[in-house]
Each structure stands twice: as C-alpha cells, then as structure tokens.
C-alpha positions in Angstrom: 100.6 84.6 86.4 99.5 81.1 86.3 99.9 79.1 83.1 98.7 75.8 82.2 99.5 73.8 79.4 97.9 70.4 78.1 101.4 68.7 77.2 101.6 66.6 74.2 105.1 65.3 73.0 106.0 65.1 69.8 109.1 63.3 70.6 112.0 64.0 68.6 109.9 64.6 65.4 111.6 67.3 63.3 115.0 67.8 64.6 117.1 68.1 61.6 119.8 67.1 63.5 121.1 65.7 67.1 121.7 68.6 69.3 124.9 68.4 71.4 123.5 67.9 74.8 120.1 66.0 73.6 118.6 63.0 74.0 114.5 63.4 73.6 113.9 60.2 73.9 115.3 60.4 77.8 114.0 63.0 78.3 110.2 62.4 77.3 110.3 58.8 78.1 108.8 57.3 74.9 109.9 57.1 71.3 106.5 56.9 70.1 104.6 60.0 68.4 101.0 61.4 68.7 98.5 60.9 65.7 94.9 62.4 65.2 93.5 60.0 67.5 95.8 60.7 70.0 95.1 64.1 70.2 91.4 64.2 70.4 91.7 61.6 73.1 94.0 63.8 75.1 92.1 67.4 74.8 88.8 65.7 75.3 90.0 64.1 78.3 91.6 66.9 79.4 88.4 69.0 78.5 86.6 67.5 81.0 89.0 67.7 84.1 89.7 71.2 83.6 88.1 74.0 85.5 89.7 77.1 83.6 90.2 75.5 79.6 89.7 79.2 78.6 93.5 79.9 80.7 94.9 76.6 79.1 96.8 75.7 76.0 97.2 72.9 74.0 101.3 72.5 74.1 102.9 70.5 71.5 106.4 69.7 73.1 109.2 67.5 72.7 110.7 68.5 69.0 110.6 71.1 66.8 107.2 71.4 65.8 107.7 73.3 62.5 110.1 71.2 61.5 108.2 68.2 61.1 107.0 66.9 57.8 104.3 69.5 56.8 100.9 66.4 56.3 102.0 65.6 60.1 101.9 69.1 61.3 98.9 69.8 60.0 97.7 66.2 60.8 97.6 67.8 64.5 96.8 71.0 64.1 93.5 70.0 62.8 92.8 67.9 65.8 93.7 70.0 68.3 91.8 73.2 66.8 88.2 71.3 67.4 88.9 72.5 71.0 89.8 75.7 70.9 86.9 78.5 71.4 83.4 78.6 72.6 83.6 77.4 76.1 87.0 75.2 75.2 91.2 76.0 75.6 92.4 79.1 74.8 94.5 77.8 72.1 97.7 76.3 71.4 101.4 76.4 72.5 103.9 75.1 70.2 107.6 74.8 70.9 110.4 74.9 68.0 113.5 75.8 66.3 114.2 79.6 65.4 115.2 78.5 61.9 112.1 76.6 61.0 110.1 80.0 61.5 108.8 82.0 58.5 106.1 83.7 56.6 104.6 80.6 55.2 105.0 78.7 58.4 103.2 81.5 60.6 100.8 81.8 58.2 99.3 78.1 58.8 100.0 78.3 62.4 97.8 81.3 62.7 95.0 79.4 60.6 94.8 76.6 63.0 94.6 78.7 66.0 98.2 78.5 67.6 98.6 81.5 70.2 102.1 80.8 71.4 105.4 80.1 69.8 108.3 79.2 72.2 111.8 79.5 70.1 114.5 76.6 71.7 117.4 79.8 71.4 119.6 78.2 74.2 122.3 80.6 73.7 122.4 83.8 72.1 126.4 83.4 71.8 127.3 82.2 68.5 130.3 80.2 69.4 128.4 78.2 72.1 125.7 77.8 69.5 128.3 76.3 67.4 129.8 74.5 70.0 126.8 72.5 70.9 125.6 71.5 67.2 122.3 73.8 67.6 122.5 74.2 63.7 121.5 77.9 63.9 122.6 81.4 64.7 122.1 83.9 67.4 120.5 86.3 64.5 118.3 83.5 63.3 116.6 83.9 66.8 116.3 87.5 66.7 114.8 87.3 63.0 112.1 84.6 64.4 111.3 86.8 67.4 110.3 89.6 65.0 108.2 88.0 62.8 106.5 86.1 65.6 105.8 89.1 67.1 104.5 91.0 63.6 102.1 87.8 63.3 100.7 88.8 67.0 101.6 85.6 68.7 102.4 85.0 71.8 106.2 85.1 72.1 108.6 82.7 74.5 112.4 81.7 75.1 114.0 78.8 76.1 117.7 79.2 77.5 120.1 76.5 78.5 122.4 77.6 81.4 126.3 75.9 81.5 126.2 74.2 77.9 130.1 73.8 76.5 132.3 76.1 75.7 130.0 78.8 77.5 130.9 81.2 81.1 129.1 83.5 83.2 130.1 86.2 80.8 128.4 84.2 78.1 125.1 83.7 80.4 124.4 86.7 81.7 125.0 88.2 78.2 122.5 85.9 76.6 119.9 86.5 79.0 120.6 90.8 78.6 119.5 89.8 74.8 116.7 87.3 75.8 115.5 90.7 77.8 115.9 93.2 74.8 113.8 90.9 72.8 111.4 90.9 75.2 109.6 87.8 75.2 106.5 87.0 77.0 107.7 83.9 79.0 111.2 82.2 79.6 112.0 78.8 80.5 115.4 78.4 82.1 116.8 74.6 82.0 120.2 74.3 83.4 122.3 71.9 81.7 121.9 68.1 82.7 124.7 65.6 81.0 122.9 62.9 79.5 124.7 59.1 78.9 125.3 58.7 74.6 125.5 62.7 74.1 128.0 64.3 72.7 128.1 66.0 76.1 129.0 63.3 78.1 131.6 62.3 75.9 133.0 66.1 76.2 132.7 65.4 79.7 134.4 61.9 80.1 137.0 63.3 78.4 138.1 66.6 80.3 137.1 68.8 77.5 133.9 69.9 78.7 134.4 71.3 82.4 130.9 72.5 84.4 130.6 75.4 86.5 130.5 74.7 90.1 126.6 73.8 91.3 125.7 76.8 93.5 127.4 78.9 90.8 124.5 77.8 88.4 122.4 78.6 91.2 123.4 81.9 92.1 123.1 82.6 88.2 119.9 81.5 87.6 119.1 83.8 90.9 120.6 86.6 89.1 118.2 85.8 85.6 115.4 85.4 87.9 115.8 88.5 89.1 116.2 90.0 86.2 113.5 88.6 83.7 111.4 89.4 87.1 112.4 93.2 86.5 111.6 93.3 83.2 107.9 92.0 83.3 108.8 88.7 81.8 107.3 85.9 83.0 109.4 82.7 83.8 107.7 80.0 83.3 109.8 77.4 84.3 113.3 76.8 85.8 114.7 73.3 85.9 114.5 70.1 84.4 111.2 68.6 85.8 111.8 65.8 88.2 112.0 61.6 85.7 113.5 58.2 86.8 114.4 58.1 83.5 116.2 61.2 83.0 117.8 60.0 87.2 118.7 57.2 85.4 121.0 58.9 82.6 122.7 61.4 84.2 126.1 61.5 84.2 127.0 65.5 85.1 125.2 68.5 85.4 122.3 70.7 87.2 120.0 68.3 88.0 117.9 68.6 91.6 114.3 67.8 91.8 114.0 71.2 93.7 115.8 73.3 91.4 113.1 76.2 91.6 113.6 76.3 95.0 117.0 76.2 95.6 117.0 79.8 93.3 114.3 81.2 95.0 115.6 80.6 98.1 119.2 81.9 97.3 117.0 85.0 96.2 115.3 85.2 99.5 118.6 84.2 101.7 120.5 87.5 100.0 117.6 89.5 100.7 117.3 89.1 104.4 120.9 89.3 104.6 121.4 92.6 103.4 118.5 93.8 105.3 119.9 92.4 109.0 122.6 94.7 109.1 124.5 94.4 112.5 121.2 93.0 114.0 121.2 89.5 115.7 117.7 88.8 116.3 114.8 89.4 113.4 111.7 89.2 112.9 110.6 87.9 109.1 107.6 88.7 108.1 106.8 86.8 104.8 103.4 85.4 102.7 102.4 82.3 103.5 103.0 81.1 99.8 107.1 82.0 100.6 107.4 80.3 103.4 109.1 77.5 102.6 111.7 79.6 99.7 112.1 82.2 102.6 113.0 79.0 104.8 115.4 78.2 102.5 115.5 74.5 101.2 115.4 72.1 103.8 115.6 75.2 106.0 119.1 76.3 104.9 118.4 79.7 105.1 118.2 79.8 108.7 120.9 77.6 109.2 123.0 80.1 107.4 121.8 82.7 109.7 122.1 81.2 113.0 125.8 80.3 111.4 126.4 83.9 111.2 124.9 84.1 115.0 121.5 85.8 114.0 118.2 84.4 115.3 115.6 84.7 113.0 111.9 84.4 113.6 109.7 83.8 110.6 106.1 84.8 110.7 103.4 85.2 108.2 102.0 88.3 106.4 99.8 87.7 103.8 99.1 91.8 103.3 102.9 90.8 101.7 103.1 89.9 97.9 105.1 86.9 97.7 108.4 88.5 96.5 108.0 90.8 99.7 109.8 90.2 103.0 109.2 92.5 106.1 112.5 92.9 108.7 111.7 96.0 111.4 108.9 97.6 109.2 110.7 98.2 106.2 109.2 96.1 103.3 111.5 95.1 100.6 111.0 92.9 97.0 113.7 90.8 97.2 113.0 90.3 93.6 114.1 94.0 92.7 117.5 94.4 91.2 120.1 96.6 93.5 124.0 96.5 93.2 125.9 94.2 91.2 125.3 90.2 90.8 127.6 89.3 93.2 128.9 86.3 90.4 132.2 85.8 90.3 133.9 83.2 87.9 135.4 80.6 89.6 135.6 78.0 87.4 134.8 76.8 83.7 135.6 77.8 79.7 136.6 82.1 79.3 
C-alpha cells in the first residue's frame, strides 16, 4: 500500500535524553524547529501539489513528539488540524517515545485529529535497550502499543537493526514481538555510526563490534519476509540517502540502495531454490521487480551465471510483484518456507 507523508521535523525537540547512537541534528540537517507559521506554510503548499491529500498525512518527525513542552505541542497541533477533513489530508502522523504515551497524552492527540502514532521501540531486548541509553523498557513499548490501539489509532514501529550489545538472536527475537503486537506499519533502519555518538566512541574503541554487511542484509531479508507474512506493512527500510549524514559516518549499514539490496537478496534466494539442477531459465517477473529481480547492479544474475545457469528475465505483469514465474510454477518469493538461513558469524552473544 502506498503511503505518503508531508514530513515536518521537529528536530531534536523532546528527547529527554541523548540516545546512544543519535545525532538528530545529522540526521535532519537543521537545528532549527517548526512554529505555527511554519506549519501552515508547509500543508498549504503541500495542499496544493498534492493529487490524493485524502491518502496523506501530516508527519511530525525528528524527536519525540509527546515529549515536547506541552504549549509547543499543541502550538502545532492547532496548525496542522485546519487541514485535515473536507477535501484536505487525512490526518496526522506523529512519531515518539513509548514512555511519553498515556491517557492524557492520547486524549489531546485524538482532539487535534492525529491518526497515527509511530513508537521509536528500537529493540524489544531489555539489555540492548539499556545498552544504548533509550531510557525505557521493552514493557513500556508493549504498554504504549495497547493503549494506542484502545484509543483507535493507527499503530506503527520503528526497529533499529545491529545497535550494541545486540545479535541475530536478539533481532529476530525483537522482530517475533514487533509481530505479536501487531502493528500497522514498520520502519526498519539498520544502524549507521555517527561521528560524536557514544556509538562511535564504542566503536573506535573495540568495544562495539558490527555484524558483517550482507549479514544485516540477509536479516533484514528475513524481517521483510516476515512482517510481509503477517500483513504488516513496512514502510520503510534504510536510512534515506543525506550528504550530511555521508559526511558523518564512521561505521555501519549505510547504502543509498539499501531497500534494494534486501529485496534483491529476497528475490536471488527465490529463484535459486526454484532452478534446481536446471542451467537455463526462463524468469518471468512484473515489470515493477525488474530491477530487485536483477539484483542490484545486476548481481543476481552474475551470481547465477557464477553457478553456470543462464537466466533469461522476461516480464509478466499478470504477476504480483512478489511473484516470480520459472517453468510454469508461480511462486511468492515473499512467503516464508524453511528456516532463515542466518547463521552468526560474527558480533556480541
């Protein structure tokens, strides 16, 4: 399903602390913050470019939205609610921290139109939590998850793949309870190491040791997969492509094509198990998977005619776009069969 979002950052605004691996202010670009003003400016602009506002949301992003002192929240919420309704967006989208959730806070946020609540959990692992200064707990997340769904909103997660002190074990078990709690969207954002986090100095020092790059990948593959499963829609899966967060890496996940490179491991395992001892195909795919079906930068079919299978792609847009076609069998490579295939090969136990 396709979302949109009209994006407004609150930059850094109600964080009652510095997260472990965060620096908003790279990551959004701008240390500034959004007033009334702002906000009308932006949704009436936006109001008028739009072809769908009735599909779109007004997204407060960038801090913890709930958080933030309570004459500013609502400083926001009042501008933003003239366009909501009548012919305008469908409401709005706030992101924040699953301890700044309650009765009193849902209550205003439901009187100003909000239809979405997205809960920063990161980790549903209490020592990783911990670990990474997040300042709550994993049953603080599952408490805001049920009142946000009594209230009727819209519920979604955030995750954070490879944060310290965290394994495979640890990630696939957080996303098992990110699927019990069954939240309406997901965002997946691997973990990029930013310069003057405590990350990076966990890093530098040998303390903090990553999981190996296509590990992450195969991971996120396996989430993918599995939030796919589940009906949960994932809304996004990487850290979206910034000079300025370019400019401040020092480790990490970090690939302007991150998307990609999972869906095309998804894809790549798909037609592989469905070759068998062939060595010529023919891949039938939608027109839309072309390029994941590919592979990125066409890696998929370099790792077949490694393994000495040609492989012709052609399209089939009768397919959906999780669908491939190999002799007349069709086949979601999206669907869950056999194990993960994961094996832990390096990082914390």
């Amino acid at each position: 399903m396709k979302h949109n979002n009209i994006s407004i950052f609150v930059t850094h605004v109600g964080c009652p602390h510095m997260c472990a691996f965060c620096d908003q202010h790279k990551i959004t670009g701008s240390s500034d913050i959004p007033h009334c003003d702002d906000v009308k400016r932006i949704c009436s602009q936006a109001l008028s470019q739009i072809d769908d506002p009735e599909k779109t949301e007004i997204a407060f992003f960038g801090g913890s939205f709930t958080a933030v002192p309570k004459e500013y929240m609502l400083e926001l919420l009042e501008a933003a609610s003239g366009f909501i309704g009548d012919g305008k967006f469908k409401g709005i989208r706030i992101s924040t921290r699953p301890d700044y959730i309650d009765e009193q806070v849902l209550d205003i946020l439901k009187q100003y139109g909000v239809t979405s609540i997205e809960l920063g959990a990161q980790s549903l692992c209490d020592e990783v939590l911990s670990a990474n200064e997040r300042g709550h707990s994993e049953q603080d997340v599952i408490d805001a998850c049920r009142l946000i769904n009594q209230y009727g909103f819209e519920l979604g997660l955030q995750m954070m793949v490879g944060l310290y002190k965290s394994s495979i074990d640890r990630e696939l078990y957080t996303a098992q309870r990110i699927t019990e709690l069954a939240p309406k969207t997901v965002r997946i954002y691997p973990v990029v190491v930013l310069e003057g986090t405590k990350l990076a100095e966990l890093y530098r020092s040998g303390v903090y040791e990553l999981l190996p790059f296509n590990t992450v990948v195969e991971l996120c593959a396996v989430m993918l997969k599995k939030f796919y499963c589940a009906g949960i829609n994932v809304i996004k899966l990487g850290l979206h492509a910034s000079e300025l967060v370019e400019k401040n890496i020092v480790a990490g996940y970090y690939h302007p094509a991150f998307n990609e490179l999972v869906q095309s491991t998804i894809f790549f395992d798909g037609i592989n198990s469905s070759i068998k001892d062939q060595k010529e195909i023919t891949l039938f795919v939608n027109s839309r998977s072309l390029s994941v079906a590919a592979g990125h930068k066409k890696s998929n079919m370099k790792k077949l005619e490694e393994a000495g299978v040609k492989c012709i792609i052609c399209t089939d847009d009768s397919l959906s776009r999780q669908e491939i076609k190999i002799n007349g069998e069709i086949i979601n490579v999206f669907k869950i069969t056999g194990n993960s295939g994961i094996q832990v090969v390096s990082g914390q136990d």
